[in-house]
C-alpha positions as CSV (number, residue, x, y, z in Angstrom):
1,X,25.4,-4.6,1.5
2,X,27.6,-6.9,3.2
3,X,26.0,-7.3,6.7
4,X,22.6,-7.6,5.2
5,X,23.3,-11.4,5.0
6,X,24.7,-11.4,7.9
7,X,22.3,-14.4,9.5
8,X,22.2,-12.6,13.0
9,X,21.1,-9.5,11.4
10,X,17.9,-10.0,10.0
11,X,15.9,-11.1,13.3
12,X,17.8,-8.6,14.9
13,X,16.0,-5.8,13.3
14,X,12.8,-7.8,14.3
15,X,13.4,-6.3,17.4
16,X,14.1,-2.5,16.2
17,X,11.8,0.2,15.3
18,X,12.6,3.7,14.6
19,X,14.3,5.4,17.7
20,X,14.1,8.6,16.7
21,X,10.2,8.6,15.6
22,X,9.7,6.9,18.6
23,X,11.5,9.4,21.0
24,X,8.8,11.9,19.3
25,X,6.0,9.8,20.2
26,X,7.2,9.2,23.7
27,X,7.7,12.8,23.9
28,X,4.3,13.6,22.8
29,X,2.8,10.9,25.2
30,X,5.0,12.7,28.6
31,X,3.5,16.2,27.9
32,X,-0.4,14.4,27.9
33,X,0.3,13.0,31.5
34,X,-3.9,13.9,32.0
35,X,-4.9,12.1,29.3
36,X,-5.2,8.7,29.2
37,X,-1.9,7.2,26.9
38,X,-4.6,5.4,24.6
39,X,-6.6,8.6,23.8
40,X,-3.7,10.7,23.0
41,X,-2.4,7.7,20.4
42,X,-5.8,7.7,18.7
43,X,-5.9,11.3,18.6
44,X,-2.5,11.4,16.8
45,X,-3.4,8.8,14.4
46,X,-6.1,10.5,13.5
47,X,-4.4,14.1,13.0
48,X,-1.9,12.0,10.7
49,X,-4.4,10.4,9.1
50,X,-6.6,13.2,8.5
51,X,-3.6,15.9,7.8
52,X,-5.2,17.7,11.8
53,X,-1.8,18.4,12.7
54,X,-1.2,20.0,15.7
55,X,2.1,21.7,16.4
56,X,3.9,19.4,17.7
57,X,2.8,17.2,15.0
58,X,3.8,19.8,11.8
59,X,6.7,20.6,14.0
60,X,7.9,17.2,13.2
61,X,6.6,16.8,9.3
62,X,8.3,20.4,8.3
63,X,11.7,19.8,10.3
64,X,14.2,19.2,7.7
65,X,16.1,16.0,7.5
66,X,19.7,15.5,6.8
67,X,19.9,13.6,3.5
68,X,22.2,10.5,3.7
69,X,26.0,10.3,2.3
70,X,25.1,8.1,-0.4
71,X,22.4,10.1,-1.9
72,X,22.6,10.5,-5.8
73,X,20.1,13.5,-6.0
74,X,20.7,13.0,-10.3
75,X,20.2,9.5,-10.3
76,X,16.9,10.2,-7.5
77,X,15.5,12.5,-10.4
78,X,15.9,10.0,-13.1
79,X,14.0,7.4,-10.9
80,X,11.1,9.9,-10.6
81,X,11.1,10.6,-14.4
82,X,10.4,6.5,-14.7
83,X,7.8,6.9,-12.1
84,X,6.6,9.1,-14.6
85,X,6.9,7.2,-18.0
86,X,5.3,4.1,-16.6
87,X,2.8,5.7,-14.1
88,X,0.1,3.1,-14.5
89,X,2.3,0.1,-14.7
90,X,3.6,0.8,-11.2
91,X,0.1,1.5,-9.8
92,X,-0.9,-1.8,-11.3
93,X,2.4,-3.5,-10.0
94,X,1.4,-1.7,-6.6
95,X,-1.9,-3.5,-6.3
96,X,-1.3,-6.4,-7.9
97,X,2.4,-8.0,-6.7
98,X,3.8,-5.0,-4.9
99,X,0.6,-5.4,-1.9
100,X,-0.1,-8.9,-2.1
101,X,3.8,-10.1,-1.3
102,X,3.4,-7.7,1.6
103,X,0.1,-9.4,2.6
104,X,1.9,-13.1,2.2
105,X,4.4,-12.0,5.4
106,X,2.3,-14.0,7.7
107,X,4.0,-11.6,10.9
108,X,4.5,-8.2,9.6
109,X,0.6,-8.4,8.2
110,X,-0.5,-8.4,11.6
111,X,-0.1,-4.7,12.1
112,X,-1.8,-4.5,8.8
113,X,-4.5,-6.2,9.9
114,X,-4.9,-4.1,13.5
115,X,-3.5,-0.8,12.8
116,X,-6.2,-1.3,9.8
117,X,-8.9,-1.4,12.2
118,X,-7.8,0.9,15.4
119,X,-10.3,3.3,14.4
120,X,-13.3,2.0,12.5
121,X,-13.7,-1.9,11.0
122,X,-15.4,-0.3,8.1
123,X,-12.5,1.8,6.9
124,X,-10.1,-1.3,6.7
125,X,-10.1,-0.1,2.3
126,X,-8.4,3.7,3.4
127,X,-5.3,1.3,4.2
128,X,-5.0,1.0,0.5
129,X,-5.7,4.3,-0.6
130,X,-3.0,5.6,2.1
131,X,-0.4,3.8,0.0
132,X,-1.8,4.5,-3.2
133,X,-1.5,7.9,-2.6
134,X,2.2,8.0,-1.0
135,X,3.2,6.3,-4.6
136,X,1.7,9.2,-6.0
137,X,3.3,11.4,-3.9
138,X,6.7,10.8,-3.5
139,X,7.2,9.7,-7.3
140,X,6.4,13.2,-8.7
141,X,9.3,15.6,-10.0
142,X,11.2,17.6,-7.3
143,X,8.7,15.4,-4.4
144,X,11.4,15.1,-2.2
145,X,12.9,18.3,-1.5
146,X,12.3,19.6,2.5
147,X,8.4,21.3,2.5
148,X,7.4,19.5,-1.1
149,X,4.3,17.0,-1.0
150,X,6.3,14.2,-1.3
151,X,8.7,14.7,1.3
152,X,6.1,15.6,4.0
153,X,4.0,12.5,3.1
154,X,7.6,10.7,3.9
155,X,7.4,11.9,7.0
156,X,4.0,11.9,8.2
157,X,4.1,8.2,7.6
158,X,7.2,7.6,9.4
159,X,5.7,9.3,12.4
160,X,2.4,7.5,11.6
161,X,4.2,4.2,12.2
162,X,5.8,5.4,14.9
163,X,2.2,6.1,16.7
164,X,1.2,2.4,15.8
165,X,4.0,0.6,17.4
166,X,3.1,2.7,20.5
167,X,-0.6,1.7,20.3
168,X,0.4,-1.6,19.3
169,X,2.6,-2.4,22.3
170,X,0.7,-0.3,24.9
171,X,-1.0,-2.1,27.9
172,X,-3.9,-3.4,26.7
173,X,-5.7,-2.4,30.4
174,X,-7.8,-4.5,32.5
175,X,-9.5,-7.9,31.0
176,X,-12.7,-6.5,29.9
177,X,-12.9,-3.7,30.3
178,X,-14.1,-2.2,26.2
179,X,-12.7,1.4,27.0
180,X,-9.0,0.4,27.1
181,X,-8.9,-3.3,26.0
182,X,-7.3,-4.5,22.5
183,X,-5.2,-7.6,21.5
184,X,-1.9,-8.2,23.3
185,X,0.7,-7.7,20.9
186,X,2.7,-10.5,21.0
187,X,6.7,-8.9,20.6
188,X,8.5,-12.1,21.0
189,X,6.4,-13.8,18.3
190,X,5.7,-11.1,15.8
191,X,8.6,-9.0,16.4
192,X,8.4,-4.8,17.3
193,X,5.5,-3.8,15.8
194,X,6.7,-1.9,11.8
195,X,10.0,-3.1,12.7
196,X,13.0,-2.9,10.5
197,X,13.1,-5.9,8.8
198,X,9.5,-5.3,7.9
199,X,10.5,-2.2,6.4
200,X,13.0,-3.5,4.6
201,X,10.5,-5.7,2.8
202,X,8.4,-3.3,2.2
203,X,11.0,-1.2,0.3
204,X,11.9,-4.2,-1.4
205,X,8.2,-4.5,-2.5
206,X,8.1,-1.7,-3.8
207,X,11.3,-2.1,-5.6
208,X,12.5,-5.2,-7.1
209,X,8.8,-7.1,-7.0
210,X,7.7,-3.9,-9.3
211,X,10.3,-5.3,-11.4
212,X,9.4,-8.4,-11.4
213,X,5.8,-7.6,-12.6
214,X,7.2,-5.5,-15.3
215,X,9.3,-8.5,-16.6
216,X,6.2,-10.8,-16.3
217,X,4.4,-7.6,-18.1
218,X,7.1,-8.4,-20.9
219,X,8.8,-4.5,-20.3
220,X,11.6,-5.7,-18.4
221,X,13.2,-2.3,-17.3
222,X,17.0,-1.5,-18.3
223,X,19.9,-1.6,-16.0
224,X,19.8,2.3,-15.7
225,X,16.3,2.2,-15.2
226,X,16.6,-0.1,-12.1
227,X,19.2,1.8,-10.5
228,X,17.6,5.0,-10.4
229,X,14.2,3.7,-9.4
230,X,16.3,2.1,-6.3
231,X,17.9,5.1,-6.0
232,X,15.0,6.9,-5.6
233,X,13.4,4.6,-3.1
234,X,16.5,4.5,-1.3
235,X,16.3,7.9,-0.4
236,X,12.8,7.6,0.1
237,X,13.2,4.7,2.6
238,X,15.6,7.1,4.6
239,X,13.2,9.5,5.2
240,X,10.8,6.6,6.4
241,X,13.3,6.0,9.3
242,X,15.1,2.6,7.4
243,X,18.0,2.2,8.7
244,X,19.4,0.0,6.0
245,X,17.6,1.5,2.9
246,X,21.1,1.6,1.1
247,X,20.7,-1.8,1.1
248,X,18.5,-1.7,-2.3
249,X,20.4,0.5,-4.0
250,X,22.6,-2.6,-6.0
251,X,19.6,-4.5,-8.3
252,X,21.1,-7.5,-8.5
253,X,22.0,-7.3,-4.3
254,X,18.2,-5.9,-3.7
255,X,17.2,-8.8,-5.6
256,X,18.7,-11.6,-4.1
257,X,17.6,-9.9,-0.4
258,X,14.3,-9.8,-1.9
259,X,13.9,-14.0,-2.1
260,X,16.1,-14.2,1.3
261,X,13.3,-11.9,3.3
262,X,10.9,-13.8,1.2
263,X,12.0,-17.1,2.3
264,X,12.2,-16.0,6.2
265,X,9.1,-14.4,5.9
266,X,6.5,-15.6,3.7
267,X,3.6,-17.8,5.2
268,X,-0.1,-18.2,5.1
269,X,-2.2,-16.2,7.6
270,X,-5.3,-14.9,8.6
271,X,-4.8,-11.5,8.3
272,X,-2.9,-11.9,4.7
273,X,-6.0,-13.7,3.6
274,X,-8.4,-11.1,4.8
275,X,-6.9,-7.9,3.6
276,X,-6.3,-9.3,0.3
277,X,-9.8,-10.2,0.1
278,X,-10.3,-6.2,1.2
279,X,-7.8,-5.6,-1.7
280,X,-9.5,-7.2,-4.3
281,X,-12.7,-6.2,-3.3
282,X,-11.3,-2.6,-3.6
283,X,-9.9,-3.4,-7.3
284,X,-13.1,-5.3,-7.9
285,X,-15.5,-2.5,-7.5
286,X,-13.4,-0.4,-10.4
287,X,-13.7,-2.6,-13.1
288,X,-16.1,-1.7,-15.6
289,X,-18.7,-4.0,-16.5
290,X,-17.3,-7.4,-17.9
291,X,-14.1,-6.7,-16.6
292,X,-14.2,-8.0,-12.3
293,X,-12.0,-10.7,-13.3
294,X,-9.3,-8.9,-14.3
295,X,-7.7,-8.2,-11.0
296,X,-7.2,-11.8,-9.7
297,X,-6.2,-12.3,-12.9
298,X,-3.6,-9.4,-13.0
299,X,-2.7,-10.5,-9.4
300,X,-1.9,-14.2,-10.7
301,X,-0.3,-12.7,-13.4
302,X,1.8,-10.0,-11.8
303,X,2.2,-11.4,-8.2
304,X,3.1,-15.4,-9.0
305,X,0.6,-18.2,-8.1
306,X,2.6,-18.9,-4.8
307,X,1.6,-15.4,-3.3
308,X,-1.6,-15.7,-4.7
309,X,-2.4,-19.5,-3.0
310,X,-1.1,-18.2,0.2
311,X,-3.6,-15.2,0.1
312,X,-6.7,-17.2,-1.4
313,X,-6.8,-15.6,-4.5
314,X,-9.6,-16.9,-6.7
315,X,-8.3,-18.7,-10.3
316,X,-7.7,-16.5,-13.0
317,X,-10.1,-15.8,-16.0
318,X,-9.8,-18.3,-18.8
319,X,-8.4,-15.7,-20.6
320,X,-5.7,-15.4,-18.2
321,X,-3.4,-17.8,-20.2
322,X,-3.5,-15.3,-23.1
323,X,-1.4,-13.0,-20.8
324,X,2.1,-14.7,-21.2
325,X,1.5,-14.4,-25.1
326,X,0.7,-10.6,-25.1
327,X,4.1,-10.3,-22.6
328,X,6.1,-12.3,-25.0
329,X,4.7,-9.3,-28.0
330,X,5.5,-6.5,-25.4
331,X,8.8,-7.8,-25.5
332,X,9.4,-7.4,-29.5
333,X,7.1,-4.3,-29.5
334,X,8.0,-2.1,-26.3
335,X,9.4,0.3,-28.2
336,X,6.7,0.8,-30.8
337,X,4.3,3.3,-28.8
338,X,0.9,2.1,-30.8
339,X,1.5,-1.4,-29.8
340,X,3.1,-0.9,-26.7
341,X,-0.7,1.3,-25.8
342,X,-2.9,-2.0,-26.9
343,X,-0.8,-4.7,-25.3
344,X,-0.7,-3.0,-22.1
345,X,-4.1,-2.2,-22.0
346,X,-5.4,-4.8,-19.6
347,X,-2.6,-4.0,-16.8
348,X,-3.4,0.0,-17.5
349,X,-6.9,-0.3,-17.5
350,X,-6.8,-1.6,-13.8
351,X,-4.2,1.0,-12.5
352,X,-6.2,3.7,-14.3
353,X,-10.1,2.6,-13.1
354,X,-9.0,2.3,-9.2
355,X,-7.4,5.6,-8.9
356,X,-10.6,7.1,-11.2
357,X,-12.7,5.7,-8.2
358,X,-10.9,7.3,-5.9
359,X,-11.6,10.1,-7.8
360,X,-14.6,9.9,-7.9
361,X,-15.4,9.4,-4.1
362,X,-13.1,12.1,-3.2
363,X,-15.5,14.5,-5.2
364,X,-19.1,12.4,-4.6
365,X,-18.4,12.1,-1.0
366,X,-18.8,9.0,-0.8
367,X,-16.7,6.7,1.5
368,X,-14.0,7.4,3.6
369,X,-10.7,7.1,1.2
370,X,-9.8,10.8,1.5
371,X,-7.2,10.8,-1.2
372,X,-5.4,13.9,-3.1
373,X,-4.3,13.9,-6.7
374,X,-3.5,17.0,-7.9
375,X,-4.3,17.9,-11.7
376,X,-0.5,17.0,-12.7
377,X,-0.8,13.4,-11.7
378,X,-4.2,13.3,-12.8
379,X,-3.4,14.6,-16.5
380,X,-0.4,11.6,-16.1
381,X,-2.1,9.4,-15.6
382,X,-4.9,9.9,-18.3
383,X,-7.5,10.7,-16.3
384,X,-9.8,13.9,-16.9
385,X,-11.8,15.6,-14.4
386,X,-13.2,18.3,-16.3
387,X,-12.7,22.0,-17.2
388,X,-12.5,23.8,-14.2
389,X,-14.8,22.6,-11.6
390,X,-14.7,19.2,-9.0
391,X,-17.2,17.4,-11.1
392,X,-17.1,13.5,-12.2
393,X,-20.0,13.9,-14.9
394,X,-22.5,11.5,-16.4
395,X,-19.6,8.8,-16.3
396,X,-18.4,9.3,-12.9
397,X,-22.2,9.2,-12.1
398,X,-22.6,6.0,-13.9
399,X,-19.7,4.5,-12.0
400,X,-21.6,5.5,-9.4
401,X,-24.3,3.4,-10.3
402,X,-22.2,0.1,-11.3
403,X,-20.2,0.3,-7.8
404,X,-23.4,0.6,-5.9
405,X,-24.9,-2.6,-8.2
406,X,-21.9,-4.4,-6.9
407,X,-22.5,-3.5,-3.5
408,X,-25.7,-4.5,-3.5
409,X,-25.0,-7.8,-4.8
410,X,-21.9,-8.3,-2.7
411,X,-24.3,-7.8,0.4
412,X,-27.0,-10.3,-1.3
413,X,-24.5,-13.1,-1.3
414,X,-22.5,-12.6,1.8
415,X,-26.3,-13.0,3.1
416,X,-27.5,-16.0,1.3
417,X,-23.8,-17.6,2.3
418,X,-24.7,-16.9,6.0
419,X,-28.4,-17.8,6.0
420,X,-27.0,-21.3,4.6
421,X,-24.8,-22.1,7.6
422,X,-26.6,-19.6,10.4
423,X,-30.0,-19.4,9.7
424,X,-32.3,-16.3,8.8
425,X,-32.1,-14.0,12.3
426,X,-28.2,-14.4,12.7
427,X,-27.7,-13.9,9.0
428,X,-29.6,-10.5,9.1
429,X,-27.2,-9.2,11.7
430,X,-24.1,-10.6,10.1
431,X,-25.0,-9.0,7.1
432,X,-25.7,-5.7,8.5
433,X,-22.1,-5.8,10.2
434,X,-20.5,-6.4,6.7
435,X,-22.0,-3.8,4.6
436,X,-19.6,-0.9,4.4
């Protein structure tokens, strides 16, 4: 843990992706020499993306990795059965600190913000869905043994980052013209595209500021619970290609590189702005009637005002202040399962109603967040699909109905905002390029 701190060490992994993902890559790239390089990178983002692997591709997910010295395969297996216990506490966490302190790292975001939007500007929500569903993945049972779900998610996006730093750093082509063009990326400002620090705080967000929103939940998790959660996301970080995912493995270590990476790296941008605005559109839509203040809230809650100001997050609900009192009762009643079930309710109820619109879509059609839950997650995490057959019923249907409402009424303002400052014929068009 040692060199961690080391103040040389940290921007030095600015400069470092993943040599041996990106070997592939190149590899892939030198066997295309008719293609052009740009076409071939979209292509592979898209097999990733869409689970289209070609060999070369599967070659890579299925080729089994040699686990790292320090992996505690017992300890791994008692991080998965927390996954397991607190399913919708770490979705919630996941969404509503885990994300956001992500977003607030005004450089890393930028690859967010463009990888996001390589393909198609309306898809920016699958982003969110993608991670969603590698939660789900790699925290089941058994996940991470060599050909299981979760260890082939692992490794897809590994190689999937791998792909963006190419596309990221590749010669953007001649200055207009629209079939090769894209933003410079800017290495000695931003830093290698996914690079290794950026990984590192991405573990860590998934780590210790899960823990954080559990104490701020009032169900601080144990000692033992910590270390095996870190455990298993140590050994998940190694199959992601981080070279210093030992480096979590200590809570109170991880923790104190968790406000050092913080520090160097949190600042307002753009980008954070906008795809927390995508984020909370995303939890937005979910929430039953009554209830679309309840993720700003949550992220206030969960996430710490800082973060939130940084991101523009909209003030909480005036019932937002009630939240420290029901934390303070989850702390004298975690262990008392029928009040543990009605204090946590509003932190469930989000976690729950954005993977049930997943769900949903996935079996409407509608959209474009392809997502996969298979019946053990989704009997987990509370949510019933039905006897038998891919159907949502009449209350999938009528969530159907209240996320279309909020559509149209999302559109209906974004147009009345831009009529105000544009004028009727520019708002029109500007409307029409926001609907999605």
């Amino acid at each position: 843990m040692g060199p961690i701190f080391d103040t040389g060490l940290l921007p030095r992994l600015r400069g470092r992706g993943d040599p041996v993902a990106d070997g592939v890559v190149a590899g892939l790239l030198a066997d295309a020499p008719a293609a052009d390089p740009e076409d071939t990178l979209v292509h592979l983002l898209r097999c990733l993306r869409d689970l289209d692997e070609n060999a070369d591709v599967a070659a890579w997910i299925g080729a089994v990795e040699t686990p790292p010295p320090w992996l505690d395969v017992t300890l791994m297996a008692r991080g998965q059965e927390f996954f397991a216990d607190w399913s919708l506490d770490i979705v919630t966490s996941l969404f509503c600190a885990s994300l956001p302190f992500a977003y607030a790292a005004a450089q890393g975001v930028e690859v967010l913000e463009r990888a996001s939007l390589l393909a198609d500007p309306r898809t920016v929500a699958r982003r969110i869905a993608e991670t969603g569903q590698m939660l789900l993945d790699v925290g089941t049972p058994r996940a991470l043994a060599p050909g299981a779900r979760g260890y082939r998610t692992a490794r897809t996006v590994r190689l999937l980052h791998a792909v963006i730093r190419a596309r990221l750093t590749l010669d953007p082509g001649a200055p207009g013209d629209p079939a090769h063009a894209h933003a410079v990326w800017d290495t000695a400002e931003l830093g290698v595209p996914v690079n290794q620090e950026d990984l590192l705080g991405t573990l860590l967000s998934f780590t210790t500021v899960v823990f954080r929103a559990f104490e701020n939940m009032g169900i601080p998790p144990a000692k033992v619970e910590r270390e095996a959660y870190l455990a298993l996301w140590g050994a998940i970080g190694a199959l992601l290609g981080i070279e210093y995912s030992e480096a979590v493995l200590r809570p109170d270590k991880a923790e104190e590189l968790t406000d050092v990476i913080a520090k160097r790296l949190h600042a307002g941008s753009k980008a954070g702005v906008h795809l927390m605005e995508v984020l909370m559109d995303e939890m937005e839509l979910s929430m039953p009637w009554g209830m679309r203040k309840l993720p700003r809230t949550l992220v206030r809650h969960l996430g710490g005002d800082q973060v939130a100001d940084m991101l523009g997050v909209e003030e909480s609900a005036w019932w937002g202040a009630l939240l420290p009192v029901l934390a303070a009762l989850n702390r004298l009643t975690r262990r008392v399962p029928a009040g543990r079930a009605i204090l946590q309710a509003p932190s469930r109820l989000l976690g729950r109603s954005v993977i049930r619109m997943w769900v949903d879509r996935n079996i409407l059609g509608e959209g474009s967040t392809h997502v996969h839950i298979d019946p053990s997650n989704l009997a987990r995490l509370g949510i019933r699909r039905g006897p038998g057959e891919p159907t949502v019923g009449l209350r999938g249907r009528l969530r159907g109905v209240r996320r279309r409402a909020r559509l149209r009424q999302r559109r209906r303002l974004a147009s009345a905002a831009q009529a105000a400052t544009t004028g009727p014929a520019e708002s029109t068009a500007a409307g029409r390029s926001r609907a999605w």
